[in-house]
C-alpha positions in Angstrom: 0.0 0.0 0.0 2.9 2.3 1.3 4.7 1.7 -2.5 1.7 2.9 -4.6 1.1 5.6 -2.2 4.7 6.8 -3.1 4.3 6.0 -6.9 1.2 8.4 -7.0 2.9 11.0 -5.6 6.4 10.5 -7.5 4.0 10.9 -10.7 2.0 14.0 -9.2 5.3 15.3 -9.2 6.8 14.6 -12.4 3.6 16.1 -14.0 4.3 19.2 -12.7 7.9 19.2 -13.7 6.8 19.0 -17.1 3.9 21.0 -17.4 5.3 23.8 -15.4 3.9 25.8 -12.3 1.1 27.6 -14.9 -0.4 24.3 -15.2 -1.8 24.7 -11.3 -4.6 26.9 -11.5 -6.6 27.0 -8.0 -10.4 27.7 -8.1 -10.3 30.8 -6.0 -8.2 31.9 -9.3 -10.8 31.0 -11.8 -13.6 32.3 -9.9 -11.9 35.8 -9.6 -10.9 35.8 -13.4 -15.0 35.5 -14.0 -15.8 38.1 -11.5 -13.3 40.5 -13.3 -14.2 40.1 -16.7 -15.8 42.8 -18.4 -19.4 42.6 -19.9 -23.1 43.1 -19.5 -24.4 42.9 -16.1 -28.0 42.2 -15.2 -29.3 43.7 -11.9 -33.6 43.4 -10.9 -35.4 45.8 -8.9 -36.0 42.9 -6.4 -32.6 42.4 -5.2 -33.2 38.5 -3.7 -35.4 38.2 -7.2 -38.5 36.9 -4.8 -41.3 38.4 -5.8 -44.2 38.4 -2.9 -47.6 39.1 -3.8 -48.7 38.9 -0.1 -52.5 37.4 -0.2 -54.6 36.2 -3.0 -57.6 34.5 -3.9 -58.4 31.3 -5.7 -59.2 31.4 -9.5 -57.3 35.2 -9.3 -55.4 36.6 -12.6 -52.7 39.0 -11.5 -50.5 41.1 -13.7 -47.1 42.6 -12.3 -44.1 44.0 -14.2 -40.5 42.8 -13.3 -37.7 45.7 -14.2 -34.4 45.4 -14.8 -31.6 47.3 -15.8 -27.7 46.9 -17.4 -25.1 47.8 -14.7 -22.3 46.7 -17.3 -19.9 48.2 -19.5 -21.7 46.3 -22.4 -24.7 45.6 -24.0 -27.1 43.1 -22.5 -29.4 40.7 -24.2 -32.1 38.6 -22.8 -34.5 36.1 -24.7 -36.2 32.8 -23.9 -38.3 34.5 -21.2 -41.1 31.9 -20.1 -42.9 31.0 -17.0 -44.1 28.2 -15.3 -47.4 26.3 -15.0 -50.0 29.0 -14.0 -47.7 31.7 -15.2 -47.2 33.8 -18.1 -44.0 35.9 -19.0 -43.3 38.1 -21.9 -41.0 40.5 -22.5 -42.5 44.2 -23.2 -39.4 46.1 -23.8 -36.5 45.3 -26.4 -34.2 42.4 -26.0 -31.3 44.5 -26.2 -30.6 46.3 -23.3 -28.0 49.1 -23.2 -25.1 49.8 -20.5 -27.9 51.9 -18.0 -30.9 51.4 -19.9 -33.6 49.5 -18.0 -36.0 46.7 -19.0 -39.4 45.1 -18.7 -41.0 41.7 -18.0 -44.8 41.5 -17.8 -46.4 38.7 -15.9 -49.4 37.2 -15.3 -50.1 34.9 -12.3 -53.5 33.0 -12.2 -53.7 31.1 -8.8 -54.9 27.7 -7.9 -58.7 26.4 -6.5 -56.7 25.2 -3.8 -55.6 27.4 -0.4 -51.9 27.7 1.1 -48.3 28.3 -0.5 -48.0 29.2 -4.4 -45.7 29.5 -6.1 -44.3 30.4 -9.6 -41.3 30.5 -11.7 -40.0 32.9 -14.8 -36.8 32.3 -16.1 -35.0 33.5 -19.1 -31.6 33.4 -20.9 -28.9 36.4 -20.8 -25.9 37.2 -22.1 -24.4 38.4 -18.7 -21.3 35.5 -17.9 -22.5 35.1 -14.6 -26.4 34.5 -15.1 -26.4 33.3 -18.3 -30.0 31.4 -17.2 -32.0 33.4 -14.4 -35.4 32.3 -12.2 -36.9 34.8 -10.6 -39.4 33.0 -7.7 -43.2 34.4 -7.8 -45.1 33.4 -4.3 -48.4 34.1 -2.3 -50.5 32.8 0.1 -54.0 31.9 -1.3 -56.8 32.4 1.3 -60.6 32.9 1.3 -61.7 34.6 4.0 -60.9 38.4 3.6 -59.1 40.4 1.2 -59.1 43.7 -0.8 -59.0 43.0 -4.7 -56.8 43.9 -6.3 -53.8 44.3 -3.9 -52.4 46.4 -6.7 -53.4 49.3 -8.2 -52.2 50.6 -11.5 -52.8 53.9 -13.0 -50.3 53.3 -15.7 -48.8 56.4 -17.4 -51.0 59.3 -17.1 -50.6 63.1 -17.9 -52.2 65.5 -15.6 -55.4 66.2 -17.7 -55.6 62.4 -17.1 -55.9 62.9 -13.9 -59.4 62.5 -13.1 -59.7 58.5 -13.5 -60.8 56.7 -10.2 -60.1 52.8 -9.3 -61.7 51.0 -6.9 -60.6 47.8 -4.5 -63.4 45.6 -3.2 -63.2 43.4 -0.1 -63.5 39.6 -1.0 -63.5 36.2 0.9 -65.6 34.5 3.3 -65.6 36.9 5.8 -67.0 40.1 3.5 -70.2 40.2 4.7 -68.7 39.5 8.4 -66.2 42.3 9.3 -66.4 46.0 8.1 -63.5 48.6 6.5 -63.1 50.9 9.3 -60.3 53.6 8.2 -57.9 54.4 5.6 -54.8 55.9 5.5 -52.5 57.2 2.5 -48.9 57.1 2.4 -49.3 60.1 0.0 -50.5 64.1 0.1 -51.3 63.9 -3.6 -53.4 60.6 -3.3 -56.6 60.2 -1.6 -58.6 57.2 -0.9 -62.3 56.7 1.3 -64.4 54.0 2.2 -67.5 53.3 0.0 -70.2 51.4 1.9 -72.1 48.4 0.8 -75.2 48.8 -1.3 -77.7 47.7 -3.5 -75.5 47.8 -6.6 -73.0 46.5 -4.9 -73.1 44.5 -1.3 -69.5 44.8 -0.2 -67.2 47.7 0.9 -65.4 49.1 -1.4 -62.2 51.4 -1.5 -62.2 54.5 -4.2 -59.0 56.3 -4.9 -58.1 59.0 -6.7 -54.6 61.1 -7.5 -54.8 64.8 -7.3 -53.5 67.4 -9.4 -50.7 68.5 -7.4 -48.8 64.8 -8.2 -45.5 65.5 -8.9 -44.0 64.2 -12.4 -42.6 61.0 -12.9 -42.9 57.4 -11.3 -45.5 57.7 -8.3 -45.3 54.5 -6.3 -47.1 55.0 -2.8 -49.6 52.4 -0.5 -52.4 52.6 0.8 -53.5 51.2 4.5 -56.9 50.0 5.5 -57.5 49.2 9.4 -60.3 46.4 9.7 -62.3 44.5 12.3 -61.3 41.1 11.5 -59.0 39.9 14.6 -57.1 37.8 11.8 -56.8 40.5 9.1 -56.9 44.0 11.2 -54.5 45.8 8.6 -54.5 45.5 5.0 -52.3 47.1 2.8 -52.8 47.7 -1.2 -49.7 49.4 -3.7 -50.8 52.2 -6.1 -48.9 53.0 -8.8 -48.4 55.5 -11.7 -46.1 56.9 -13.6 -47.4 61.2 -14.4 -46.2 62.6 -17.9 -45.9 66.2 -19.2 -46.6 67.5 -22.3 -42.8 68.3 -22.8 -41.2 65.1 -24.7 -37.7 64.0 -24.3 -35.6 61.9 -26.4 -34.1 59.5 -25.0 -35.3 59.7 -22.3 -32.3 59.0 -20.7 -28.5 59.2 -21.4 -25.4 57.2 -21.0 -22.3 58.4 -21.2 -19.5 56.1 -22.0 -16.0 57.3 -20.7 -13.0 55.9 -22.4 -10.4 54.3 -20.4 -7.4 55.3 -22.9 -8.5 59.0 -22.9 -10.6 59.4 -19.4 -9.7 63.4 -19.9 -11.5 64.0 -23.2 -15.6 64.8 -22.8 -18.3 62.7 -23.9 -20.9 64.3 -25.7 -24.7 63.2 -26.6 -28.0 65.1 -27.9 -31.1 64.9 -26.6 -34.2 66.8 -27.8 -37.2 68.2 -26.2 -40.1 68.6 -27.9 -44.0 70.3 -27.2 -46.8 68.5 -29.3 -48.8 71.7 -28.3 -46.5 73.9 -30.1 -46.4 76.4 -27.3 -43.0 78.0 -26.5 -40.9 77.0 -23.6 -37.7 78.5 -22.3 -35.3 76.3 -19.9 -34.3 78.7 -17.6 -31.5 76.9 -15.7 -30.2 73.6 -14.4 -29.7 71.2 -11.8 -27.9 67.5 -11.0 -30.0 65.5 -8.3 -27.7 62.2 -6.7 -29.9 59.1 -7.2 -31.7 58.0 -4.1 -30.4 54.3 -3.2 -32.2 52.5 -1.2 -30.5 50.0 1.7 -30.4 47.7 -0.4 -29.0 48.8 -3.2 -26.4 50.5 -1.2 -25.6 46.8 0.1 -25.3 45.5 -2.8 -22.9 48.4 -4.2 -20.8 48.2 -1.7 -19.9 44.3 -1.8 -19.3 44.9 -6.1 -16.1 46.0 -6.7 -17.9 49.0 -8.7 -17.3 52.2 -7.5 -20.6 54.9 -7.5 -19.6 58.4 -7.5 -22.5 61.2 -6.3 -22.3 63.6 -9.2 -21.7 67.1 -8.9 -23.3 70.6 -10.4 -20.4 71.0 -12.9 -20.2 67.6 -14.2 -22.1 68.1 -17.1 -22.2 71.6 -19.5 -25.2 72.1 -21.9 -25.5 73.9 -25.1 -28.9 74.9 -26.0 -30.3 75.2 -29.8 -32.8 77.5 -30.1 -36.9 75.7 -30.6 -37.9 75.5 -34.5 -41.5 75.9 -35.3 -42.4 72.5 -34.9 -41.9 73.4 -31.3 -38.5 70.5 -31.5 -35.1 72.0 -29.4 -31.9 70.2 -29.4 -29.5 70.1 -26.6 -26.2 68.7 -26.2 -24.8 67.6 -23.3 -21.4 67.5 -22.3 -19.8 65.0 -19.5 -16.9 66.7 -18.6 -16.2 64.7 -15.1 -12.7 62.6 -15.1 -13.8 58.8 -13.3 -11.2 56.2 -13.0 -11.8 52.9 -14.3 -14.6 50.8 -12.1 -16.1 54.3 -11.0 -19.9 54.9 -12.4 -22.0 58.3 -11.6 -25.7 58.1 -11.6 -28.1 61.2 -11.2 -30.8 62.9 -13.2 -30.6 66.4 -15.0 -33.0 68.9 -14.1 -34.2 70.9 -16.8 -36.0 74.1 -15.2 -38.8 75.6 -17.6 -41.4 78.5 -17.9 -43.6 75.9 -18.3 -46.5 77.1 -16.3 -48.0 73.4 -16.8 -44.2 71.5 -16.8 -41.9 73.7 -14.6 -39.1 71.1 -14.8 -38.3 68.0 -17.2 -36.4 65.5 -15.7 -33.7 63.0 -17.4 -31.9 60.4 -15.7 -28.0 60.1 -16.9 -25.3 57.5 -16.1 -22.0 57.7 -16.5 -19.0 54.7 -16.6 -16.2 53.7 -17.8 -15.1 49.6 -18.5 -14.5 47.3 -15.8 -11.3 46.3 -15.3 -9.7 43.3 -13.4 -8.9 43.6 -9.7 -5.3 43.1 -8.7 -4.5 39.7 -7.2 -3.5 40.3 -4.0 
């Protein structure tokens, strides 16, 4: 036993005579090679890619939208999108994706007869090295005795002369008839939401809700909470979402900047046009740069990547402003005159400020990088 012993490790030996110490590559080393290589990088809204939709009820058709975005230094494609059994999945935005553009998923759950667990699958196919196939997990809780339909409310994208829609919940289950609605609160000044009692048209509560005028521009994504009398449902929760137009029209609207590694001094340039279907005149009367608002998580997640995010500043970008032609159309180009070293990235949006009685500001997100490059072995 002792003379094979010896004989395997005479040979182990003599193999890396010949083949050289290169020939001994460790797995910590190929691991960090893939984290370092450059390419397209998908990254979800929901970080742990769990999506929860809380409480639902048998024989109930849900739609929700999944978003993601490229935090990569190039482009990202995703096809093959499907879900499972119960569950539909198609893909509503292009399947090219661009360093800091975002996309969009659309699914549709339809739960089971049954009560307890559900769950669903969505996967899909990327180019990104590191998930080149992705599932995103779909789960709720079917019950039957008392909930609020739909748990989601979607305005979709409105502009504010569109802002005089209503949408209603309705309490459903068992129980409807049982316990009663008893107060509502809004997570929102510019949303408001009351109680409608039961009736002859209809013989359950219902919730109305309504955005005001003042809603600011942009994505709106607030809740809604509804204190009950059930002892085993006394809070209920609904989202509402919306996302509020002006009349002013940007293109793109938003812009990436691209910052060469070989020449990190020289600007990067790009045009975007604004643009006023009512042909009324506009002025932009200044400018500002607003940091991106991370949340926890993403600020987490951030600081465990080797990418380094940079708050942008007031004089990182210069615009030129073309004068309006009389289709109402004005060009501006935009300069990115900040130096970032290689695995820095600067998100933010760009503040246009207007005499716009009806749009006093036009906002356009902006993200700046440079390529990835690998991390020194210590």
């Amino acid at each position: 036993m002792n003379r094979m012993v010896k004989t395997i490790v005479c040979f182990l030996g003599m193999l890396c005579l010949i083949l050289g110490p290169g020939a001994m590559i460790s797995v910590a080393d190929e691991i960090s090679e893939a984290e370092t290589s450059p390419g397209p990088i998908i990254s979800f809204e929901q970080k742990d890619m769990i999506y929860d939709l809380g409480l639902i009820l048998p024989d109930q058709t849900i739609e929700i939208s999944i978003i993601y975005d490229n935090q990569g230094a190039d482009m990202l494609r995703v096809w093959d999108v499907q879900g499972s059994s119960g569950c539909t999945a198609s893909l509503l935005s292009s399947d090219i994706i661009m360093p800091g553009e975002m996309g969009e998923i659309k699914v549709i759950v339809t739960s089971d007869k049954k009560v307890g667990q559900l769950m669903r699958n969505v996967s899909m196919r990327t180019n990104d090295p590191k998930h080149a196939r992705v599932t995103l997990a779909i789960r709720a809780q079917v019950v039957v005795d008392y909930v609020l339909v739909p748990n989601h409310i979607a305005f979709g994208r409105l502009t504010r002369t569109e802002l005089n829609g209503e949408k209603y919940a309705r309490v459903k289950g068992d129980s409807a008839h049982t316990y009663s609605l008893k107060q509502v609160v809004s997570s929102s000044p510019f949303m408001n939401a009351r109680i409608l009692e039961a009736n002859e048209y209809f013989p359950v509560q219902r919730l109305l809700v309504r955005l005001n005028e003042a809603v600011p521009l942009g994505r709106f994504q607030e809740e809604i909470t509804v204190a009950t009398d059930n002892p085993d449902f006394p809070e209920m929760s609904i989202q509402v979402s919306a996302y509020i137009m002006g009349h002013i029209i940007v293109k793109p609207a938003q812009v990436f900047f691209r910052v060469s590694a070989a020449q990190p001094q020289k600007p990067v340039e790009q045009e975007i046009s604004l643009y006023n279907p009512q042909k009324r005149d506009f002025t932009i009367l200044s400018s500002q740069i607003l940091p991106e608002e991370l949340s926890e998580a993403q600020k987490e997640a951030f600081s465990s990547s080797r990418i380094d995010y940079i708050e942008p500043r007031e004089d990182d970008l210069e615009l030129k402003v073309g004068q309006p032609d009389p289709q109402g159309q004005c060009l501006i180009k935009l300069i990115y005159l900040k130096r970032l070293q290689p695995n820095q990235r600067s998100r933010g949006t760009l503040r246009l400020l207007t005499d716009d009685p009806d749009q006093p500001h036009v906002d356009i997100p902006f993200l700046a990088t440079t390529p990835l490059t690998k991390v020194p072995k210590e």
